[in-house]
N, C-alpha and C positions, 0 to 999 in steps of 0.2 A: 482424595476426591478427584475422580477424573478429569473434571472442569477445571480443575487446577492447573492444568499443562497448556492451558491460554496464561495465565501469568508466566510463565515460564517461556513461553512464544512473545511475548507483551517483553519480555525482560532484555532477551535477544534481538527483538527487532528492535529496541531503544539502543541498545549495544552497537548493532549496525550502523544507526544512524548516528551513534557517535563516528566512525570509524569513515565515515564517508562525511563527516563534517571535519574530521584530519585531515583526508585524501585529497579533499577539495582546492587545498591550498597550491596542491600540485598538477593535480587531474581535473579537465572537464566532467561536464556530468555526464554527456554521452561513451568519455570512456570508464567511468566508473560503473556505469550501465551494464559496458559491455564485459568488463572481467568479474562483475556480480554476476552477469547472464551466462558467462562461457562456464563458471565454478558450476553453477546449479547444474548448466546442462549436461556436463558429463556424471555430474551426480546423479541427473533424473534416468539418464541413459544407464548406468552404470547397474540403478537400481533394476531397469527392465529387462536388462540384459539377465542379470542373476533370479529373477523371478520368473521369468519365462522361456530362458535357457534357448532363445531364440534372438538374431542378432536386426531382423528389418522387420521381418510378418507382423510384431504388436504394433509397428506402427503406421500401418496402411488403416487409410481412414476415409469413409466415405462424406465429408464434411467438414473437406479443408478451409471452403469459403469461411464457414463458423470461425476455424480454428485461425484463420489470418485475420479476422474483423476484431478477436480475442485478443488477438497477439499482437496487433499494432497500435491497440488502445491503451493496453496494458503496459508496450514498450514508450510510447508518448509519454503516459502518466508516470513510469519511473522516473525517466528526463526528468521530468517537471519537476518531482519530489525532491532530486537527488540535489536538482537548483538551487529547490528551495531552500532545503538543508544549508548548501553552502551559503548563503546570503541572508538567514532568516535567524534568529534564536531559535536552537533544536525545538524548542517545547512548540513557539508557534508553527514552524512548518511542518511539525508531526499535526498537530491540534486540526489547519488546512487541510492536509491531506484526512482527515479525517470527518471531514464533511460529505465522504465520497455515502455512506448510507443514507443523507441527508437528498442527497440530489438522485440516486436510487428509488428511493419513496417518489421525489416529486415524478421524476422519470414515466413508474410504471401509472402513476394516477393518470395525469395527462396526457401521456404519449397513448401508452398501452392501455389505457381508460379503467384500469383494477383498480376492485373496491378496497380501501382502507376508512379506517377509523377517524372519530374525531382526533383521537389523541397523536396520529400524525400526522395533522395537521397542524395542531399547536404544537407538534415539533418540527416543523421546519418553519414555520414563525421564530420560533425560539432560535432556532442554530441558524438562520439567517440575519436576526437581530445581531446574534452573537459574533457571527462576519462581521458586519456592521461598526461593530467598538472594537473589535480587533484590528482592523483596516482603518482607525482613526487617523484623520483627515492632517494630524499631528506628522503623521510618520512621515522622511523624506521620501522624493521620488523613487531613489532608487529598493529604497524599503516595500510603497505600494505596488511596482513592477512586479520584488518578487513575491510579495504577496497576492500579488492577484495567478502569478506562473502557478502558487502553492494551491491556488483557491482549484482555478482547473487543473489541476492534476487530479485531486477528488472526484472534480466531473469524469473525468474520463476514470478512473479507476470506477467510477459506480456505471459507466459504458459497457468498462470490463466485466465487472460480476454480473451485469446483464447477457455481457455474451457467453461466461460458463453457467452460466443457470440454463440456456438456450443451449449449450451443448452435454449438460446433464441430462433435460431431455431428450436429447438426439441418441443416446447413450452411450457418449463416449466417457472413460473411463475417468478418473482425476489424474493420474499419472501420465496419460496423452496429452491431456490439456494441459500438462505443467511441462512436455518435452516442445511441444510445439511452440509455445512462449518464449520457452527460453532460446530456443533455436530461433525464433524470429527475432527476439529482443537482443542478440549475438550478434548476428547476421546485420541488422538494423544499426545497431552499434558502433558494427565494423567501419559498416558504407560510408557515415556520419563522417566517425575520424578519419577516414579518405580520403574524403572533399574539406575538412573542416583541419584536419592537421591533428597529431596527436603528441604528447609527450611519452619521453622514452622511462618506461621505470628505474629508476636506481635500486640498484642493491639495497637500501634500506626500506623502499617503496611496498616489498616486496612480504613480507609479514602481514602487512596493512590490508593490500589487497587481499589475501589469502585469507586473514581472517575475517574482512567483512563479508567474502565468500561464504566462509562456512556459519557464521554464526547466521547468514540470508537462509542459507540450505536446513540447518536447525529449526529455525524458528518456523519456517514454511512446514517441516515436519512436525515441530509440537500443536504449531495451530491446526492442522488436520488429525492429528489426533484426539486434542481439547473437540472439531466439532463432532468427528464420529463415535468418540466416546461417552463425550461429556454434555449435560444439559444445554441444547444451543440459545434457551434464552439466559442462563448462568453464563456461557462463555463470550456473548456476545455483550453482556454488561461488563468483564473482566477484559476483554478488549482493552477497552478506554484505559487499563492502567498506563499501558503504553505512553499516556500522555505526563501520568505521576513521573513515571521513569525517567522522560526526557526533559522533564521540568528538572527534576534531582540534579542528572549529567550536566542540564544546561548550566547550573548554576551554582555546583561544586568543580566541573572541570573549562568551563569557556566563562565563566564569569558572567554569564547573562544578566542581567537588570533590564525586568520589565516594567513599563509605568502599570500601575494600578488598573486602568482601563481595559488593559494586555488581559492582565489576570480573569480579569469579571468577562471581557469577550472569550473565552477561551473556558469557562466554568460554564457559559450558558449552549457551547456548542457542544461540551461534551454532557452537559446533561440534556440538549436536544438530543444526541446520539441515543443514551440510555431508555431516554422517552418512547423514541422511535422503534429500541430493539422489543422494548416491552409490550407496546402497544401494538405493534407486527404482530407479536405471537399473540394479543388479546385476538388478532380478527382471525388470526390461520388457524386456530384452535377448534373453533364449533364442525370443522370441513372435514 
């Protein structure tokens, strides 16, 4: 089943965020950013180059403002992620960032004034309740910090897929939008650890990085695969496995224990997610 290659994008991206919840012990987040962002880039580049046998022409672009409002939402919200990861149980700060379709819907309702359904509205009732017991009032300080960094990282990742949907219409290609990202989320990176100091990798360091590189670059490929192949309301309910996965990692290899509370807020966000993906495609359907 075509749809299929979202769990297999879902399997890898929990992989990663294992791997950057290793790395973290050693590396900030904005350099773990930046060697996930320089791996992809020469991979996105590497791919256009062999596709179109041409070394700068694919990627003159009339719609750079798009592609930097893209690219610095998208680079902010890894930051955030990659925080949260380190300072969060994997499951929760995967479950956080995964609020980002949650505040998408709210986005286009009230910013952009588009119609949606009842049913997402009682899904972001639902996955904001779900923030709510997750974010329990329990946790220590520096638990709600980085759960509130995990919570806006979502925000701006559903900023993000606002601004490639805006350059879907524009029509730029998906392969631009992922060179320009990663070249700004590199670039971005870089400057951070400039001003902010960076550590030096070790020989052993070096596996780590490489692989949360590739397994980034994989999964970024199987999820584009899963949506251009596979049924996009199938593969957007197959998303959420991602959060099984990182519930698994969390707590066969970091030991995690969540209170009870954790679990129930974290069950209500991802079935707001599914509500949402569902009831999207009830209203885009009749058009």
């Amino acid at each position: 089943m075509k749809s299929s290659w979202m769990l297999v994008a879902s399997f890898l991206f929990a992989v990663m965020g294992v791997l950057v919840k290793l790395a973290s012990g050693h590396f900030s987040s904005p350099e773990l950013v930046f060697y996930r962002s320089l791996f992809g880039l020469f991979s996105i580049y590497l791919f256009i180059v062999l596709g179109t046998r041409q070394w700068l022409v694919p990627l003159r672009t009339q719609h750079l403002s798009s592609h930097v409002k893209r690219s610095l939402s998208g680079f902010l919200a890894l930051v955030m992620f990659f925080y949260a990861i380190a300072h969060l149980p994997l499951a929760t700060a995967i479950t956080l960032n995964y609020t980002a379709p949650l505040f998408l819907a709210a986005i286009t309702a009230w910013w952009l004034e588009e119609r949606h359904g009842k049913g997402l509205v009682v899904a972001l009732l639902l996955g904001f309740v779900g923030v709510a017991v997750l974010l329990q009032p329990g946790w220590q300080d520096q638990d709600i910090f980085a759960g509130g960094i995990g919570l806006t990282s979502g925000l701006l990742a559903a900023v993000a897929y606002l601004n490639v949907r805006t350059l879907g219409r524009q029509g730029e290609p998906e392969w631009r939008v992922v060179f320009y990202f990663t070249l700004i989320a590199t670039l971005g990176a870089a400057l951070w650890m400039l001003t902010a100091g960076f550590s030096r990798p070790r020989p052993q360091d070096w596996p780590l990085l490489l692989a949360m590189g590739l397994t980034a670059t994989l999964a970024q490929l199987a999820m584009t695969r899963a949506y251009r192949l596979g049924n996009t309301l199938t593969v957007g309910t197959l998303a959420y496995s991602n959060v099984t996965f990182s519930a698994g990692y969390g707590v066969l290899l970091f030991g995690d224990r969540l209170p009870l509370g954790a679990w129930i807020g974290m069950a209500l966000i991802v079935l707001a997610g599914l509500v949402s993906v569902w009831a999207g495609r009830a209203v885009a359907a009749p058009e």
